[in-house]
C-alpha positions in Angstrom: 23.8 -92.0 16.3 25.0 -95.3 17.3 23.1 -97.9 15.3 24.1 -102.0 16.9 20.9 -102.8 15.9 19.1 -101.3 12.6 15.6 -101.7 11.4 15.7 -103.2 8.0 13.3 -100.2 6.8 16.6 -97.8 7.2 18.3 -100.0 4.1 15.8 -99.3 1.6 17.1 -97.0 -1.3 14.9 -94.5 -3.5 11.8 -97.1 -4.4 12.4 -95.9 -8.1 15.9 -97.0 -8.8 14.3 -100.7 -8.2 17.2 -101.6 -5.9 18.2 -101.6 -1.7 21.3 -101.1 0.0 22.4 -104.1 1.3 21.7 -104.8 5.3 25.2 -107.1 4.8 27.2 -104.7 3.3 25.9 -101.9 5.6 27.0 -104.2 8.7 30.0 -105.2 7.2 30.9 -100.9 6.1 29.6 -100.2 10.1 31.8 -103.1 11.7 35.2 -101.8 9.8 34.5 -98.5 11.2 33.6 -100.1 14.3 30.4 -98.0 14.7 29.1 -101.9 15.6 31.0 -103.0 18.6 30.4 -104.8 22.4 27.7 -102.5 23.8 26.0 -103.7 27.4 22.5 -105.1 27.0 20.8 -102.6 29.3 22.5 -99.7 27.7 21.8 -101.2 23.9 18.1 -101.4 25.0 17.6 -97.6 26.3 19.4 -96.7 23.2 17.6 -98.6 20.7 14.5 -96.7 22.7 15.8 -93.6 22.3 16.1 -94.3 18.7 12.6 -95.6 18.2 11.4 -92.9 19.9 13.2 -89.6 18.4 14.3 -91.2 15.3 17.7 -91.0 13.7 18.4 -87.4 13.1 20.3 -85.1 15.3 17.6 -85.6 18.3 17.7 -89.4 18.6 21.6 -89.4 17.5 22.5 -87.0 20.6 19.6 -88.9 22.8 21.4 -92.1 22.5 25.4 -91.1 22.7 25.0 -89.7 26.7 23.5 -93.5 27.3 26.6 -95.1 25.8 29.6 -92.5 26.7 28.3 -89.9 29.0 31.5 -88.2 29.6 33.3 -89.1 26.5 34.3 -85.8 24.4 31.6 -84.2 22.2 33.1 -81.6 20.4 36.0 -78.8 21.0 35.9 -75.1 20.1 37.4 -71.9 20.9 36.0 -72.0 24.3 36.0 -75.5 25.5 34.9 -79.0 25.7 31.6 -80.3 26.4 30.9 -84.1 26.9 27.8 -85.8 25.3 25.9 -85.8 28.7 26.3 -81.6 28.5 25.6 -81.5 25.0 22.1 -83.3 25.8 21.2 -80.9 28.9 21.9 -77.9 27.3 20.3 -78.7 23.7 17.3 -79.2 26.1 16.9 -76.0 28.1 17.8 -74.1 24.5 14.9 -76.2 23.1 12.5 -74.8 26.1 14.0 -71.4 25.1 13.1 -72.0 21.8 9.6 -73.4 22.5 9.0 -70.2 24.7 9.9 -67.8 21.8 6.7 -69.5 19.8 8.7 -72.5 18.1 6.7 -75.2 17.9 6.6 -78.6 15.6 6.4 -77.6 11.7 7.8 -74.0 12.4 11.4 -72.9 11.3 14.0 -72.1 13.1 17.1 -70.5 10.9 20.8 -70.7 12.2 23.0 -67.9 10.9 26.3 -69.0 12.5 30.2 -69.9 12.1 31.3 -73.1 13.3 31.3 -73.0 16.9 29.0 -75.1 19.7 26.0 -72.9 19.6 25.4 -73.9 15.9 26.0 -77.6 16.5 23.3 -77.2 20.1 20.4 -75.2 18.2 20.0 -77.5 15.4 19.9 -80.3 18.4 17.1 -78.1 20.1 14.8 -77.1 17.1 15.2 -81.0 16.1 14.0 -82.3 19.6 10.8 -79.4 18.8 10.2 -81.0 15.8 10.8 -77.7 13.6 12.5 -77.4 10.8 16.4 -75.8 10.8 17.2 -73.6 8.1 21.1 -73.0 7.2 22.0 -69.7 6.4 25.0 -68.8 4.2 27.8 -66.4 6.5 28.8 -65.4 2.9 26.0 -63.6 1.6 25.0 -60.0 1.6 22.3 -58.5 3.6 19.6 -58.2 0.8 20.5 -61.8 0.0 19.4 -62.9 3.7 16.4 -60.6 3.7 15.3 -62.2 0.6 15.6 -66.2 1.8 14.5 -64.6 5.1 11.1 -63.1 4.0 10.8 -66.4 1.8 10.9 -69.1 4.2 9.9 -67.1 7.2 11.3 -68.9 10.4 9.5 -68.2 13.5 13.0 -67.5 15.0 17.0 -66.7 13.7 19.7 -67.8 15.9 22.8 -65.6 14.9 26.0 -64.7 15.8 26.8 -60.8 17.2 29.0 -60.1 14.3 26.1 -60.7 11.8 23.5 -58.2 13.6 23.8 -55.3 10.9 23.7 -57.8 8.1 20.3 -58.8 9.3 18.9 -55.2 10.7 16.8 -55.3 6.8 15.2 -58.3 7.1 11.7 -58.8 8.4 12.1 -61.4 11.0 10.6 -62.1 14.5 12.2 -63.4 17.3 16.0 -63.6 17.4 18.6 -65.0 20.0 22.4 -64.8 19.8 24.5 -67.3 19.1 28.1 -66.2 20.0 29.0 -62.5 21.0 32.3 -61.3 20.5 33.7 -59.8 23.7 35.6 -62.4 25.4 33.9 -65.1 23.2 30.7 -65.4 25.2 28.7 -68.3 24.5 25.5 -66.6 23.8 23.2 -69.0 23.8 24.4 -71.1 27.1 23.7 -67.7 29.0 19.6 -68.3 26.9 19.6 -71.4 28.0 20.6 -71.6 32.0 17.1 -70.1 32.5 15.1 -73.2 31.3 14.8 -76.6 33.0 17.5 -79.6 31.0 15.5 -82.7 31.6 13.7 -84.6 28.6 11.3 -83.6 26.4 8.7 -85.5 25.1 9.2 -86.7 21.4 7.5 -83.9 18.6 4.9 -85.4 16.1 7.3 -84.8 13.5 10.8 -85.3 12.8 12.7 -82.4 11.8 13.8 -81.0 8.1 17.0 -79.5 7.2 16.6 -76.7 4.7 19.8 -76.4 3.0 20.6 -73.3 0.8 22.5 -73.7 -2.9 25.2 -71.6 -3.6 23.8 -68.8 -5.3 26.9 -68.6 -7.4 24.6 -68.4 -10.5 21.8 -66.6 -9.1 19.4 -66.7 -6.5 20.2 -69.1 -3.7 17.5 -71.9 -3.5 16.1 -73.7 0.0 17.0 -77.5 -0.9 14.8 -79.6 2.0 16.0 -82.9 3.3 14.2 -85.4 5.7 16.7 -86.4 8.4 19.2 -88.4 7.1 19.0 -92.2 7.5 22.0 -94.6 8.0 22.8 -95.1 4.0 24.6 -91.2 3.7 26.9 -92.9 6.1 27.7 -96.0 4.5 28.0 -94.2 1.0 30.5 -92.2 3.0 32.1 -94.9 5.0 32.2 -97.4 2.1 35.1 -95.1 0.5 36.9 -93.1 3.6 38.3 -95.3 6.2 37.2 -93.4 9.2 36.9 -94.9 12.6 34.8 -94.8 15.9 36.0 -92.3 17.9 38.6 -90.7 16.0 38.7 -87.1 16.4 37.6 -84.7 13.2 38.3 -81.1 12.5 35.4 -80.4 10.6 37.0 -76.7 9.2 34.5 -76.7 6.1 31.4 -74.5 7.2 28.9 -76.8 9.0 25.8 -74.9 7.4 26.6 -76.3 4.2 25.8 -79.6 3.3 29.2 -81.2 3.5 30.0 -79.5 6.6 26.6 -80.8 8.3 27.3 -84.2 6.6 30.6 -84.7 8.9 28.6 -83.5 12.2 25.7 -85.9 11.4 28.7 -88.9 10.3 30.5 -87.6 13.9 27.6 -88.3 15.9 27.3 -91.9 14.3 31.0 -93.1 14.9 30.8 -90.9 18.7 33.6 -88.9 17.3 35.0 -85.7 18.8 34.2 -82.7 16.4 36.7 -79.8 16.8 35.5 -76.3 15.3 37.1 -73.1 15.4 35.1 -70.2 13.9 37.1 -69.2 11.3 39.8 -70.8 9.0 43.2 -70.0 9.3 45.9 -72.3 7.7 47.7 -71.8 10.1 45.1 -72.2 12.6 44.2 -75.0 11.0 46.7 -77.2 11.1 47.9 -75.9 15.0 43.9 -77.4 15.9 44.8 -81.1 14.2 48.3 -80.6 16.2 47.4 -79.6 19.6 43.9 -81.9 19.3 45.6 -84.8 17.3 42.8 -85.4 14.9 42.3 -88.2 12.5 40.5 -86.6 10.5 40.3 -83.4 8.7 37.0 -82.1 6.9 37.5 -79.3 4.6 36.7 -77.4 0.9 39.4 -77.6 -1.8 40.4 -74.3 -1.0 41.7 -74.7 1.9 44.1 -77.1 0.6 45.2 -74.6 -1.7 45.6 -72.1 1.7 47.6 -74.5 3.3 50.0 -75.6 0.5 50.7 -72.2 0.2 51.9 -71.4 3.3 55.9 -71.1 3.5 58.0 -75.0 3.8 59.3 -73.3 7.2 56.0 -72.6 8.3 54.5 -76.2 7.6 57.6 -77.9 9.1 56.7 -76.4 12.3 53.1 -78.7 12.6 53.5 -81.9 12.9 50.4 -83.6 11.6 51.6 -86.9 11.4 48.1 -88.1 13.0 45.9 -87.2 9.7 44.6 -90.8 8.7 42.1 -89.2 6.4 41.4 -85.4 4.8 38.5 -85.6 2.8 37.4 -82.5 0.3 34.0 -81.7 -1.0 32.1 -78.7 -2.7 34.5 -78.1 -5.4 36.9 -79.7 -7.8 40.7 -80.5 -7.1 42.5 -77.8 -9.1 44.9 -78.5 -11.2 47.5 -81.0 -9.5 46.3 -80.1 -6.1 45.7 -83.8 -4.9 49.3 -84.8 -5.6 50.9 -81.8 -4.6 49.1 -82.8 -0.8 49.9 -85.8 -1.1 53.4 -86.2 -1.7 53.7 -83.3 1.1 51.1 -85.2 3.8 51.4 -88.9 2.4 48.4 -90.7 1.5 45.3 -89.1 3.1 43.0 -87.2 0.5 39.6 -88.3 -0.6 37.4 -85.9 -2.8 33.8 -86.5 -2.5 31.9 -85.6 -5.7 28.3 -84.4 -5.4 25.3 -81.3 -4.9 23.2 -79.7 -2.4 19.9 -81.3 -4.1 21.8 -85.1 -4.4 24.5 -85.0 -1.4 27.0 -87.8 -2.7 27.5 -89.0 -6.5 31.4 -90.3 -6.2 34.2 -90.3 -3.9 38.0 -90.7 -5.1 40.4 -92.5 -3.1 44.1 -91.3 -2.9 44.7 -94.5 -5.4 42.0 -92.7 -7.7 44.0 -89.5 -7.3 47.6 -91.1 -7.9 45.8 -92.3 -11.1 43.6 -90.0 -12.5 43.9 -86.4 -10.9 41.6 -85.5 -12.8 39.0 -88.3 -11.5 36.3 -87.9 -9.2 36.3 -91.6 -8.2 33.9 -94.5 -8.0 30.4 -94.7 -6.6 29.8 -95.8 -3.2 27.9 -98.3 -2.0 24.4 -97.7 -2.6 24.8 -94.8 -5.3 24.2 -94.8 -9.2 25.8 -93.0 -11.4 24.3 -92.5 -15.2 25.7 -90.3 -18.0 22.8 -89.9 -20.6 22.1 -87.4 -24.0 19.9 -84.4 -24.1 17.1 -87.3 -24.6 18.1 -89.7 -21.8 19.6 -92.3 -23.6 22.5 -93.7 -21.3 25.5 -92.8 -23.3 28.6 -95.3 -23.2 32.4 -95.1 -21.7 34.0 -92.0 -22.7 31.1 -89.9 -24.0 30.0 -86.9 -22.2 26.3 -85.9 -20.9 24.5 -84.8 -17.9 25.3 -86.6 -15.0 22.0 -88.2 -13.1 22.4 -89.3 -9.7 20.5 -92.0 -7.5 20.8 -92.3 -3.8 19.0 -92.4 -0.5 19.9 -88.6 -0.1 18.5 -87.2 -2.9 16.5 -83.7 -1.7 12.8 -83.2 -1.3 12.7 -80.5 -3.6 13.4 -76.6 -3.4 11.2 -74.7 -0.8 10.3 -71.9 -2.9 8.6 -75.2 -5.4 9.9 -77.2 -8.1 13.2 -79.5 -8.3 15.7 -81.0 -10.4 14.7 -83.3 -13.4 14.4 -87.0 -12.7 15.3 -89.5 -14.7 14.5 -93.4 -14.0 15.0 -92.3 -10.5 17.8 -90.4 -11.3 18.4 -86.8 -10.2 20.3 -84.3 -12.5 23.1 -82.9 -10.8 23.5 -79.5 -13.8 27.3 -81.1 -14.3 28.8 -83.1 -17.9 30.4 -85.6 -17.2 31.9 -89.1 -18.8 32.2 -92.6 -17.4 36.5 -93.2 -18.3 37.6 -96.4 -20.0 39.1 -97.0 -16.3 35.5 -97.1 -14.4 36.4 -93.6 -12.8 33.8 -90.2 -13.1 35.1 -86.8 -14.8 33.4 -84.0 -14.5 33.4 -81.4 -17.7 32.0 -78.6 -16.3 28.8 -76.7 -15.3 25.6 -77.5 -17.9 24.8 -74.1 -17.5 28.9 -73.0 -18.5 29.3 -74.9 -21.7 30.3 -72.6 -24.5 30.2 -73.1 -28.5 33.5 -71.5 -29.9 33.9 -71.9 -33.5 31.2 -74.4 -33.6 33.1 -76.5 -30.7 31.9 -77.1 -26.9 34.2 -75.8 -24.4 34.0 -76.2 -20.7 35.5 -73.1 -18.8 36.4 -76.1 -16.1 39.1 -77.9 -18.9 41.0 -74.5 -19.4 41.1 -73.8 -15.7 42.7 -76.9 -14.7 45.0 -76.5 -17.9 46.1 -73.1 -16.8 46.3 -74.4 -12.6 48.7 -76.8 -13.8 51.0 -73.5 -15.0 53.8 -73.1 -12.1 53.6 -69.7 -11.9 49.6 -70.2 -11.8 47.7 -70.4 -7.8 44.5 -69.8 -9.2 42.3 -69.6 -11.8 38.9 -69.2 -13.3 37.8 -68.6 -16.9 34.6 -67.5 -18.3 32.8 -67.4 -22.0 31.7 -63.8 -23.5 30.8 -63.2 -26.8 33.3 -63.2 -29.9 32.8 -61.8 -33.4 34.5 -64.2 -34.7 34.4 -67.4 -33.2 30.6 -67.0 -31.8 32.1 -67.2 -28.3 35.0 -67.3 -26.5 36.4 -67.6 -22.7 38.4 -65.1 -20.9 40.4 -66.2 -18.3 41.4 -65.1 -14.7 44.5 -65.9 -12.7 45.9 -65.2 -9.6 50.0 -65.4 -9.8 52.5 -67.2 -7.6 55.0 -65.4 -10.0 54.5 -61.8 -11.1 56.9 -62.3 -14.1 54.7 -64.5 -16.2 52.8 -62.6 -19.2 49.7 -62.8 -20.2 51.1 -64.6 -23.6 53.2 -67.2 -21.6 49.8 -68.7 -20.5 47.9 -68.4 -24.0 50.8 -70.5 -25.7 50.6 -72.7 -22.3 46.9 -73.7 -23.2 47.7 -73.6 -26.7 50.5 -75.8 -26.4 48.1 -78.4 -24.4 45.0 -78.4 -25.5 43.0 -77.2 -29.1 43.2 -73.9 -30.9 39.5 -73.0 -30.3 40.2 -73.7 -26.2 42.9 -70.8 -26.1 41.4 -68.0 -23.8 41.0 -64.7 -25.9 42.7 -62.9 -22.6 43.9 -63.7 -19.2 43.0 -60.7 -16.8 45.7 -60.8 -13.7 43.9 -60.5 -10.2 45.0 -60.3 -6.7 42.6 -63.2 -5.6 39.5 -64.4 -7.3 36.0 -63.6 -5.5 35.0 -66.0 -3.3 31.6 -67.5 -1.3 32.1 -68.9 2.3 32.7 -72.1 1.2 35.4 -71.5 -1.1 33.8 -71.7 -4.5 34.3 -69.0 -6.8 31.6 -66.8 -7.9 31.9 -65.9 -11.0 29.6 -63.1 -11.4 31.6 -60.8 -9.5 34.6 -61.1 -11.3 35.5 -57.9 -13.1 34.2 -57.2 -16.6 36.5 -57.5 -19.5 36.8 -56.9 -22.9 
């Protein structure tokens, strides 16, 4: 969505922190990434129509980018290219296949779909309808997806093939496919080349994003989101140097909100966005090569994939073009961020945040040289407050519940209710401290805090303790009851080398942190359960006792 020009009622952050973002700054953040350049006065004015007319979600974002670069690269996937002025045509004729399946504005229109052009086009045609898009995990189980299903009934589902017996329990209406496996067909092109591609005329409404939380903990909640304004950008670009035009492999999944973040922050600096369905590291790095992108969008995990493919294996890619890989989702494991870095030189940012409050902190690879440990600084635009269990803003180097304030913070879970606010601060469920140095470190879950022995202990601490192990890829730890320290945590790691004991990584902790942190076992596992966007879920790791 290129913005020259922006109305100064885009700046304006949440009325209750009492503050704005900055219309210099935001030029000044927009002119280094050269999003604000030369643009010809005829084609500025139909764009800045287009704008005022479809606003500046995915619908006025894609109206305006055929007006400036027609047949400049959209996005690249296992089946092709398309330009901007293609993207536009066929997002309208699947919007007029939508609107003849009984979508209309207000209605919901859920995507259930790897990362691949049909997902990017059918949240472009529900948002020109004026309907709501909801995201669908491609990690959850069937009764999981009956269940948000029957709750936020959308008048249609957009799938891929592959999911069709995942979704024969639901109760749904209309469906179209997405992607079909033979020969990978584009489903929904073959929909849409029956319906007309000129404009439509502008909905009443603009469209909402209905993103879904993990479910890691339990049941997976519907966090809704106006369309995102120009400040997610300039938290974003504030922190990560990326540039007009450079191409991004977005590899995280794009129904989650980091994933969708990078297509909405691609459409803003007219950036090519590469997807490939599913991730490989292998694959992953061959797309960067053979595409020469910039930028690289992915979940800390697949950091961990890639490192741990073989030195002969890497040396074959040269990926000499990454100016900037940026994580999200989860934390950096143990020394991950180093470990990348001295491999691929000087390119990883980590982007702390949450479904319900998008972007808290962002560490630059400086932060991570420093403090590993760190999740960075605030952008531009974002506030940060650690406060006690009775809001009282606690001071450097004390722990409490981190409360976030931004221009992104969610509307509030479909299903009702939200997260607490504070001042105009939104709890994120983490602990965390302010450092002596200025930097965020995040403790742990809220809701994973153990006593042990009268102590708190985050499962989080002992994990990256134990990552730091050599003979230690992954790891995750857990608190269960203990007669006699009240509670204790048991750990679980998968091994880079089978001949370290169970012991050898109990006198590892003890050795580097306190007593009461020791892990009363550590349970060996081929590979610790995962969701589809890499973070671990702990309730289906295997009892112990």
């Amino acid at each position: 969505m290129p913005l020259p020009s922006l109305p100064s009622g885009l700046f304006t952050l949440d009325g209750l922190l009492g503050r704005t973002v900055s219309a210099g700054v935001t030029a000044k953040v927009l002119a280094e990434s050269r999003v604000i350049r030369p643009t010809n006065p005829l084609t500025l004015a139909a764009m800045s129509k287009a704008l005022l007319r479809w606003g500046t979600g995915p619908a006025g974002g894609f109206a305006t980018l055929p007006l400036r670069a027609p047949d400049a690269v959209a996005l690249i996937d296992e089946i092709g290219q398309l330009t901007y002025a293609e993207l536009h045509t066929r997002s309208n004729a699947l919007a007029r296949a939508l609107a003849a399946r009984g979508v209309d504005a207000g209605d919901r229109v859920a995507l259930l779909c790897r990362n691949h052009r049909g997902f990017v086009e059918a949240t472009i045609a529900a948002a020109k309808l004026g309907a709501d898009v909801l995201f669908l995990n491609t990690g959850f189980a069937g009764p999981q997806l009956a269940g948000v299903i029957e709750r936020e009934n959308p008048t249609v589902v957009v799938h891929d093939e592959e999911f069709a017996d995942l979704l024969a329990g639901a109760e749904m209406g209309e469906t179209l496919v997405a992607w079909r496996e033979e020969d990978d067909h584009d489903g929904l092109g073959a929909v849409a080349s029956s319906y007309l591609t000129d404009d439509l005329a502008p909905p009443g409404r603009a469209a909402r994003f209905v993103i879904l939380t993990s479910g890691t903990t339990g049941e997976p909640k519907g966090a809704a989101r106006d369309e995102v304004g120009i400040g997610a950008a300039v938290a974003l670009l504030d922190r990560i140097p990326l540039r007009y035009g450079w191409r991004l492999h977005v590899a995280a999944p794009l129904f989650h909100t980091w994933g969708l973040a990078n297509m909405a922050l691609g459409m803003l600096l007219c950036s090519p966005i590469v997807l490939r369905r599913h991730f490989d590291p292998v694959d992953c790095l061959r797309a960067v090569e053979d595409e020469q992108c910039a930028g690289l969008i992915v979940v800390p995990v697949m950091l961990q994939r890639i490192l741990g493919l073989p030195d002969d294996v890497l040396d074959l890619h040269d990926v000499n073009c990454l100016r900037a890989v940026v994580a999200s989702g989860s934390a950096l494991p143990g020394e991950l961020a180093t470990e990348w870095m001295d491999r691929f030189g000087e390119n990883l940012y980590n982007v702390y945040g949450s479904t319900e409050v998008a972007y808290g902190s962002i560490a630059t690879p400086d932060d991570l040289r420093m403090a590993p440990a760190s999740a960075g600084r605030s952008p531009h635009g974002t506030v940060v407050r650690i406060v006690d269990e009775d809001g009282e803003r606690l001071p450097p180097g004390v722990p409490g519940r981190i409360f976030v304030g931004n221009s992104q913070v969610f509307d509030g879970y479909t299903g009702g209710g939200s997260k607490q606010v504070l001042n105009g601060l939104m709890e994120t469920g983490d602990i965390g401290r302010i450092g002596l140095d200025g930097r965020l470190y995040v403790e742990g879950r809220d809701d994973e805090m153990i006593v042990s022995g009268g102590e708190n202990v985050f499962p989080s601490e002992v994990e990256r303790c134990l990552a730091r192990h050599p003979g230690v890829d992954e790891v995750a730890a857990v608190g269960v009851p203990d007669d006699a320290y009240g509670q204790r945590l048991i750990a679980y790691a998968v091994l880079t080398d089978p001949e370290v004991t169970e012991e050898e990584l109990r006198d590892w902790v003890r050795a580097n942190l306190a007593r009461y942190k020791v892990p009363r076992r550590v349970v060996f596992l081929d590979e610790l359960p995962r969701n589809a966007t890499g973070k671990v879920r702990k309730v289906d790791l295997p009892p112990s006792s």
